[in-house]
N, C-alpha and C positions, 0 to 999 in steps of 0.2 A: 504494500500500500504506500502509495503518497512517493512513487518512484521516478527519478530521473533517467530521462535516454535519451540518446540522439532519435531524430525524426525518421532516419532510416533504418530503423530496428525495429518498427510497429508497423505491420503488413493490412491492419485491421481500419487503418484511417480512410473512409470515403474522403478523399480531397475536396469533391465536389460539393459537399453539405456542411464547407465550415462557413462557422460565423467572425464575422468578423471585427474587431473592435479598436477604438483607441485605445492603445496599452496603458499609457497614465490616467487617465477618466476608467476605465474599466477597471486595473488593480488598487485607484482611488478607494471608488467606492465598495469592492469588494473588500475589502480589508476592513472599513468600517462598519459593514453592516455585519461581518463575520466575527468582530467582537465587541461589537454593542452589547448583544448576550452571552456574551461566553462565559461570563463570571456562574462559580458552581453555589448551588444553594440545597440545602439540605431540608427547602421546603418543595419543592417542585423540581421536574427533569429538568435537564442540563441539554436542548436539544440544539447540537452540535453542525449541522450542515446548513449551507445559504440554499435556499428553493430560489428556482430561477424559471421563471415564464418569460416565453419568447413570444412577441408579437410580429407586428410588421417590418416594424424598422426601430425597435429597442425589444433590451433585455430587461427583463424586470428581479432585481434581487429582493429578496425577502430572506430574513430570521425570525425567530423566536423562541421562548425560552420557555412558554405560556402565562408567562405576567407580561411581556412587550413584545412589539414588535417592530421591528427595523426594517427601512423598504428604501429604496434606490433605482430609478431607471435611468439604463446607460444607453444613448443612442449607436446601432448596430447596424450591418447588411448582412440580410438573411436569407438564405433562399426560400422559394414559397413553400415547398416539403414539410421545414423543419415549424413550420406557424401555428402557434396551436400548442406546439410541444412543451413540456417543461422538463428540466432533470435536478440535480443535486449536485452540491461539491462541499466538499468534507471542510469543515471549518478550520483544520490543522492547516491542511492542504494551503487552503485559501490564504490564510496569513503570511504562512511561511512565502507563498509565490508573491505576494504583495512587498514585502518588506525592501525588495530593492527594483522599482517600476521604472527605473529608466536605462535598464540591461537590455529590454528587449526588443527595442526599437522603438517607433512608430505604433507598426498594429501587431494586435495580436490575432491570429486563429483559433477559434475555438471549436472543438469536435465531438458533442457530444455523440454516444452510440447507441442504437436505437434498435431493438427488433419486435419485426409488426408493429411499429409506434409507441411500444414501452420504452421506456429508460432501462438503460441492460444496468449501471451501479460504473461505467465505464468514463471518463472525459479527457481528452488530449485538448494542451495549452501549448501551442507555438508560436514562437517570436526569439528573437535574436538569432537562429539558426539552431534552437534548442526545441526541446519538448518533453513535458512535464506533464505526467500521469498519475491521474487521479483513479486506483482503483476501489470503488469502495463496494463491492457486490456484497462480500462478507457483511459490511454493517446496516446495510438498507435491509430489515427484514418485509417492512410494510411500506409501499411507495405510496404518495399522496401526502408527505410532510410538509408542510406542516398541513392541519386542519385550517386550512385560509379560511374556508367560506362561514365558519363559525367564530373563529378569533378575530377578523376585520369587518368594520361593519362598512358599509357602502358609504358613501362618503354623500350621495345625495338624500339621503335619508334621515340627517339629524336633524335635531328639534331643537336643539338647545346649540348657539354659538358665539363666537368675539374672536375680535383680532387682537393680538398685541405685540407689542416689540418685545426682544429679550430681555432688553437691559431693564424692562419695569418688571417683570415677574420674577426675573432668576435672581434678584438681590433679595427678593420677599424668602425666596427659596432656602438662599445660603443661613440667611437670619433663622428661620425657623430649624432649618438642621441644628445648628449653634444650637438654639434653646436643648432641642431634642437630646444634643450629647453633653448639657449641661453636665458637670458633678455633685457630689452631696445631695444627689434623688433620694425619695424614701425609697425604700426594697419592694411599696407594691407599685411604686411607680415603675419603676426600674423593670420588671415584668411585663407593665402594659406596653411601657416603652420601644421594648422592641419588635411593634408592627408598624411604627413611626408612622401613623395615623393622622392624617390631614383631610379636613372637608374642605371641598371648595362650593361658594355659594351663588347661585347669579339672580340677582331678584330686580327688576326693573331694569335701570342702566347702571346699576352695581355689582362689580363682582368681588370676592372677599375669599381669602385664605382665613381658614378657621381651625386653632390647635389649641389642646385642653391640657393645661399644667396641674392638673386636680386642685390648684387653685381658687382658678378663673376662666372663661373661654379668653382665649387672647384671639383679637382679628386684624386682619392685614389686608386694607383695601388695596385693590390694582387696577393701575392708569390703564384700562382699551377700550376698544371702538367697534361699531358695529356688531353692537350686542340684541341676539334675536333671541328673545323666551318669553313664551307664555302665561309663565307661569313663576313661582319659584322654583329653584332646583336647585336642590343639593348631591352631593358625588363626594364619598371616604375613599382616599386614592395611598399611596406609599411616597411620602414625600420625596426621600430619595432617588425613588427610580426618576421621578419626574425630572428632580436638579438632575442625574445622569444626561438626561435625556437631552437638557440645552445646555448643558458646560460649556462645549465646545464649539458656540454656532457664535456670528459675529452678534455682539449688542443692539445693533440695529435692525437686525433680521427681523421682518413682518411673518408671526406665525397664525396659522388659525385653527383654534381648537373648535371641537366639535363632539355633541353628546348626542345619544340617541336613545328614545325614547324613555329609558327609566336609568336608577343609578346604578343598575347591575350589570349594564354593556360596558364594553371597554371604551373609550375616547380618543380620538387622535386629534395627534397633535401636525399640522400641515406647513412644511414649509415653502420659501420661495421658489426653491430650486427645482420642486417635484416631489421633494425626499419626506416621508411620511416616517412618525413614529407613534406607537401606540403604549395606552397604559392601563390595564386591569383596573376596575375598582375593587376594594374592600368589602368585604361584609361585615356584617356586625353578628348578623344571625342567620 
């Protein structure tokens, strides 16, 4: 698994059915969305491979761990065969080929292998005059990972939304972490604590971060715009994953969250680029 070879020692590659990519945009994005979730939790799997749907003229990456999900489209040339199709590439894999994306030129080919239209667990990656194989047959027991059509909700669908920049949410974010790993908690704090529990509330043209120190409700208005709700809504989420979620995006990036229909769906969070993240709610019961 996860082996290097020159391109003329795999006899198995149709030439004809690769796809094709920008090699830095392509190992870009593949690398982040391959360890967006990679982090191991001892409450839920650890699911390991980027799902990749191919359309007309992009590749669609998706992960998840089943508390988020990481998504990315990278514009591709495909032939019309392969349209339709989706496969897998092992998250190791993924990383490791990412870490140095300007060894391999320009574009990359991408091979995945196919019989009668399944994904055989096979994909060949060349560029620079090399070729890198991902074979993962041994660990795909059930093909159709992740469960997309139940973990993403459709994005014309929600009822509840707002736009906002980073830089007004993700400092509300860091603050509230702060509180969360305060010290000298009581011991039954210190318990509740670690499901780092945060509601978020939108009622009118206000939305509000809502976090309970068995004090007080402490609450944290947030500066956005184009707030559409009915009603009031509330949504218990894991603050963390959320700060995960926008650490790394520029301060000014315009995102747009989106809820749908009640607080038991997950939420996505929509950025400028195309690039979607998503975040499980909380239960309480």
């Amino acid at each position: 698994m996860n082996t290097q070879t020159l391109l003329n020692n795999v006899a198995t590659i149709n030439k004809d059915n690769g796809i094709f990519v920008n090699a830095k945009e392509f190992l870009k994005e593949l690398r982040q969305v391959a360890t967006a979730v990679a982090k191991p939790s001892d409450h839920r799997p650890n699911l390991t491979f980027v799902h990749v749907r191919i359309t007309e003229n992009n590749l669609i990456l998706e992960a998840t761990d089943s508390h988020v999900l990481e998504r990315a489209n990278v514009a591709a040339s495909i032939p019309d065969e392969l349209v339709g199709k989706e496969f897998l590439i092992d998250g190791k894999f993924a990383k490791n080929l990412s870490k140095t994306p300007t060894k391999y030129g320009k574009t990359l080919g991408v091979y995945p292998q196919f019989n009668d239209g399944k994904y055989k667990g096979i994909i060949s990656i060349v560029g620079g005059g090399e070729e890198f194989i991902d074979d993962s047959r041994e660990n795909i027991s059930v093909f159709g990972y992740p469960d997309l059509v139940r973990v993403t909700p459709y994005l014309n669908d929600a009822t509840v939304k707002f736009d906002v920049q980073q830089k007004e949410i993700f400092p509300v974010l860091k603050e509230i972490v702060k509180i969360v790993n305060k010290p000298g908690l009581t011991k039954e704090f210190k318990e509740v604590k670690k499901t780092e529990v945060v509601a978020l509330l939108v009622k009118d043209n206000v939305v509000k971060l809502k976090y309970s120190n068995w004090e007080k409700d402490l609450e944290f208005p947030i500066a956005v715009t184009n707030i559409v709700v009915n009603d009031e809504f509330e949504i218990n989420f894991n603050v963390k994953k959320l700060k995960q979620r926008l650490q790394h995006l520029s301060s000014r990036e315009n995102l747009t969250f989106r809820f749908y229909q009640n607080a038991y769906r997950p939420f996505t969070i929509s950025r400028e680029n195309g690039g979607l993240g998503l975040v499980c709610p909380i239960r309480w019961y």
